[in-house]
C-alpha positions in Angstrom: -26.1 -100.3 26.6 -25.1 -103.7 25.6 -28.4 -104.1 23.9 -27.2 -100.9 21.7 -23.7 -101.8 20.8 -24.3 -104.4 18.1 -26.9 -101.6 16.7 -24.6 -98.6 16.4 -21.8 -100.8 15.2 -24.1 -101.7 12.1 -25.0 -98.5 12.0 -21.3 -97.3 11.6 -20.3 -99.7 9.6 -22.8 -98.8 6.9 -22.3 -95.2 7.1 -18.4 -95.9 6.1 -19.3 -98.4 3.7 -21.7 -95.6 1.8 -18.5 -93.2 2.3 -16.1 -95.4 0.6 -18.3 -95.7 -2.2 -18.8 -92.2 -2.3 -15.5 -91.4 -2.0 -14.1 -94.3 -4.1 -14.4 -92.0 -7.8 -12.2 -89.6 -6.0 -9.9 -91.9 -5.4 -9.8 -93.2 -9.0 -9.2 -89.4 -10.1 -6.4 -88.7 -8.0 -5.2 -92.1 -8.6 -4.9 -92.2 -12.5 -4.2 -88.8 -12.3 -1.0 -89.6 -10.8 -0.3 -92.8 -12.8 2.3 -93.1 -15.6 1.0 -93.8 -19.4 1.6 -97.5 -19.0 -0.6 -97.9 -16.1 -3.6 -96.0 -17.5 -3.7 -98.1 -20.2 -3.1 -101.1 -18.9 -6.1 -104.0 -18.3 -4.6 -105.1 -15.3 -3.5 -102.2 -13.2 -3.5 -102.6 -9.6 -5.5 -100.2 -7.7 -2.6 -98.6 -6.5 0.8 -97.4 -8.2 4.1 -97.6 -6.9 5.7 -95.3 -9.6 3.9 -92.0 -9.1 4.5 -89.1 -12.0 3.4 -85.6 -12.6 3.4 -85.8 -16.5 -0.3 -85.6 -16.7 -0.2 -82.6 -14.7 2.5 -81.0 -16.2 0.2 -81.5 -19.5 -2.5 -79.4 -17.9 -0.5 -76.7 -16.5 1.3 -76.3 -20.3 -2.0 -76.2 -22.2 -2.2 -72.6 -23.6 -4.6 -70.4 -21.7 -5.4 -72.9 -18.9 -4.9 -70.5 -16.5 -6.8 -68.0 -17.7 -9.7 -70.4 -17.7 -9.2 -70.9 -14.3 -10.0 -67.4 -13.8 -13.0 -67.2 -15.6 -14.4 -69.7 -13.7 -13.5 -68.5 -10.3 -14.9 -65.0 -11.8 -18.1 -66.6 -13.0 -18.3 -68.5 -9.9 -17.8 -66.2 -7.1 -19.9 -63.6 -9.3 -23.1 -66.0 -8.6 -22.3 -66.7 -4.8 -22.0 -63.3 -4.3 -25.0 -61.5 -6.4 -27.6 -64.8 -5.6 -26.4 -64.5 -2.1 -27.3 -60.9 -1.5 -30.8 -60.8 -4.0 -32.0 -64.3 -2.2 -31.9 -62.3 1.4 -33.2 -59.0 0.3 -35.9 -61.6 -1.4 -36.4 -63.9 1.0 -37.0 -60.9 3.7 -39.4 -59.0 1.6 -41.8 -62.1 0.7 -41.1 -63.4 4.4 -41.6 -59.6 6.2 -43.9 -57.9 4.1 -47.9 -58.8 2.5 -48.6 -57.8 -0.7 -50.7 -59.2 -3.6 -49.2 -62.4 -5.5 -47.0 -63.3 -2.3 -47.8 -66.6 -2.9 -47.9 -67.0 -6.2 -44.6 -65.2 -6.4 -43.2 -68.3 -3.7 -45.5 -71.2 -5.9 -43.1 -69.5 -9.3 -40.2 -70.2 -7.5 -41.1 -73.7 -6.6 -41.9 -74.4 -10.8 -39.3 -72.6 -11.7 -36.9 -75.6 -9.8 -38.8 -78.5 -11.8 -37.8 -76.5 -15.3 -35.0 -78.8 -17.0 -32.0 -76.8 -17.8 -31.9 -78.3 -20.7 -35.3 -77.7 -22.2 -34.1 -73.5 -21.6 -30.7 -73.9 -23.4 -32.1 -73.0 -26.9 -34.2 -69.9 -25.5 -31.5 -68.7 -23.5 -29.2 -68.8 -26.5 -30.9 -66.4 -28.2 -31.5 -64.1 -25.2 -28.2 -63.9 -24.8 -27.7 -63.2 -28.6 -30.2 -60.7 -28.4 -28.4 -58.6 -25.3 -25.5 -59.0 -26.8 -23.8 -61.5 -24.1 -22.9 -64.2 -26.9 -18.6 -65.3 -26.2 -18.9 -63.2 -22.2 -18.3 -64.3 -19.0 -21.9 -62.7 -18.5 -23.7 -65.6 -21.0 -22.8 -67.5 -17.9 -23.4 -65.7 -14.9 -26.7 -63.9 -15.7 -28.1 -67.8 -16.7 -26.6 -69.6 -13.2 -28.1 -66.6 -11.6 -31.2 -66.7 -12.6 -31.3 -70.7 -12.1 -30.2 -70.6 -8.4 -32.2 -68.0 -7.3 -35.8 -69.8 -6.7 -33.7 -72.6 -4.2 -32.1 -69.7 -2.2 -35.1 -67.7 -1.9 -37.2 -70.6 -0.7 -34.3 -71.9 1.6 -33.8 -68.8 3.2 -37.9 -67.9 3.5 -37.6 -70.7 6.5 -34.2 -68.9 8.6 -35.8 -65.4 7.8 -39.3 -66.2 9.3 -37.5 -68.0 12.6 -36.3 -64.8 13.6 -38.7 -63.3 15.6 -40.3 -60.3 14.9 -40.4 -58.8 17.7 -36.4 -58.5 17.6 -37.4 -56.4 14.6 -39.2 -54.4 16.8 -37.0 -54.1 19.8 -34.2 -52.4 17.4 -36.9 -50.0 16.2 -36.8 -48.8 19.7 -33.7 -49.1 20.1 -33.3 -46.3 16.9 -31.9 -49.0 14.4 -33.4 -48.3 11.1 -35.0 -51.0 8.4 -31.5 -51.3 6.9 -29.0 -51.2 9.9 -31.3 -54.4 11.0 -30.8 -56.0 7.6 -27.3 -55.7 7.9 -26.0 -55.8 11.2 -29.0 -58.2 13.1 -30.7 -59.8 10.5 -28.1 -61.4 7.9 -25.5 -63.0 10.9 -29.0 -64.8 11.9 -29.2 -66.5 8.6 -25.7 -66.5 7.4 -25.6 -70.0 7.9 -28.5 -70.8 5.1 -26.8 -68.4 3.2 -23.8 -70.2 3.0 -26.1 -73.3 2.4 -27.3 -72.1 -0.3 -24.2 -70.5 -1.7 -22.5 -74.0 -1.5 -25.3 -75.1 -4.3 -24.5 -72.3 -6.6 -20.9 -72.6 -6.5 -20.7 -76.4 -7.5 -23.8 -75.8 -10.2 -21.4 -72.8 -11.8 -18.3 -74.5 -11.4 -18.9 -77.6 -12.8 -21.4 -75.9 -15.6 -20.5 -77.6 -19.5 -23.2 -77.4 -21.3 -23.8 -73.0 -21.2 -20.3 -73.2 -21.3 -20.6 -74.9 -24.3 -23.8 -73.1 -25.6 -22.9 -69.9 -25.5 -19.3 -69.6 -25.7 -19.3 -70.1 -29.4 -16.4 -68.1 -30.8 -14.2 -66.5 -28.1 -12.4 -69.4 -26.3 -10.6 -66.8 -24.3 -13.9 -66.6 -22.3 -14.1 -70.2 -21.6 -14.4 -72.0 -18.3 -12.3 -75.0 -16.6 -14.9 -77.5 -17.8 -14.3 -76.4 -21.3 -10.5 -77.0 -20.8 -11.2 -80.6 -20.3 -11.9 -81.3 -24.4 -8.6 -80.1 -25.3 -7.7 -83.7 -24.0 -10.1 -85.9 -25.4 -9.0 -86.4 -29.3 -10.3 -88.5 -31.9 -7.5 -91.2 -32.7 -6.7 -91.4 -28.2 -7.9 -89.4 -25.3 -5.3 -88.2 -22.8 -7.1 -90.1 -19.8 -4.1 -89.2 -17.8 -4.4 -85.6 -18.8 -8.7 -85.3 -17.9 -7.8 -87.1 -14.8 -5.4 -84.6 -13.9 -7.1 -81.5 -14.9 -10.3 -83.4 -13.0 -8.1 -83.1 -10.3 -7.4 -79.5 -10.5 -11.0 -78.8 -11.4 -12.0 -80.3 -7.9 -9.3 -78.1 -5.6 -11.4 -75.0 -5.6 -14.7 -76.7 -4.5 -12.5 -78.9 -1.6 -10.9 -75.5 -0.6 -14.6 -73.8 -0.4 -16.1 -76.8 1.3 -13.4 -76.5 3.8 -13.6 -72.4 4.6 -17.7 -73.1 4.9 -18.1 -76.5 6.7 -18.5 -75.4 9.9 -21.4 -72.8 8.9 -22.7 -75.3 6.2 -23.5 -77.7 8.8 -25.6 -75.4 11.3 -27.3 -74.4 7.9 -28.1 -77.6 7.0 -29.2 -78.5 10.1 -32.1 -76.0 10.0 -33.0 -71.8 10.8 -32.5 -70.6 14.0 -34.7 -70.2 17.1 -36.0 -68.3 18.9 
């Protein structure tokens, strides 16, 4: 055991050095969020402040309509955790459970569909949202993060669909459990955990989203998310860096809050489907 000690205490010692730089950006944020004007602007600040202030928050919170952006995104968020939750296991049960032709071409679509840069779909998307008539909605935004995080939950929860064996399937046929009760009431608490997985990667994708935000919320700025909140501080003669800090800051509550109700479950679906 001696023989292991030196080995786990590099080991450990690593693993918090990678988390304080991980975690160090944070700590800026919250930091110069939480600073007074001087100190933000100043070469030399410590990293550190001994005269905390809330003006930069009080900023945010008196910025017209910033609450109502904060809706928006919660709506467009929890819109795509919900819907991509529910298509991906209905999906990811039908091309796990049943044969038909193009299964795997279907699964090979999803994989390509992944390597697609965002990007290189803005322009097309714009005017399929012109064309439906989604142009300045809160659906330009969800129908598009749908769609995008789709393929990864299907595939992900293909793996914790096919670990449950089928002959559970077939044990509550004779029990007198229909196709749907076992959906519902057998089969989904078996792979809730990827489910939550995958819903984690949706919600940070959707909340954090700028640049359909940006695309396709050309008008109505009543429709526009938190992200788009953040250019009300950056001006042309001198950005409020106390005031993107602090909205930052408020930006990053939500996801902290959702990574704290899911941890537990994000961990067991991380660490892989279930057995048998």
């Amino acid at each position: 055991m001696s023989r292991f000690r030196p080995r786990r205490l590099v080991t450990e010692g690593a693993a918090l050095l990678v988390a304080a730089v991980v975690a160090f950006p944070l700590y800026w944020m919250v930091l110069s969020a939480f600073r007074p004007a001087g100190e933000i602007q100043s070469a030399e600040a410590p990293p550190w402040t001994l005269a905390p202030s809330l003006d930069a928050f009080r900023r945010v919170f008196a910025q017209q309509d910033f609450g109502r952006y904060l809706l928006n995104s919660l709506v467009v968020a929890g819109t795509v955790v919900v819907a991509s939750a529910v298509i991906a296991f209905l999906a990811a049960t039908a091309v796990t459970r049943f044969r038909f032709r193009f299964r795997t071409t279907l699964l090979v679509m999803f994989l390509v569909a992944q390597t697609v840069p965002v990007e290189a779909l803005t322009i097309p998307l714009f005017f399929l949202m012109r064309d439906l008539g989604q142009l300045n909605t809160l659906g330009s935004l969800i129908l598009p993060h749908l769609a995008f995080s789709l393929p990864f939950a299907i595939w992900m929860l293909r793996g914790f669909v096919e670990a449950v064996p089928e002959a559970l399937e077939e044990q509550a046929a004779l029990d007198g459990a229909s196709r749907a009760r076992f959906l519902w009431t057998i089969l989904f608490p078996l792979v809730f955990p990827g489910l939550v997985a995958t819903s984690v990667f949706s919600f940070i994708s959707t909340w954090n989203d700028f640049l359909f935000a940006k695309s396709f919320l050309v008008s109505d700025t009543s429709q526009s998310t938190l992200p788009m909140a953040l250019l009300v501080f950056f001006k042309p003669e001198d950005n409020d860096w106390g005031g993107i800090m602090a909205a930052s800051t408020v930006m990053t509550i939500p996801v902290l809050v959702f990574f704290v109700l899911v941890q537990r479950r994000l961990v067991s679906g991380l660490g892989g489907a279930v057995k048998d």
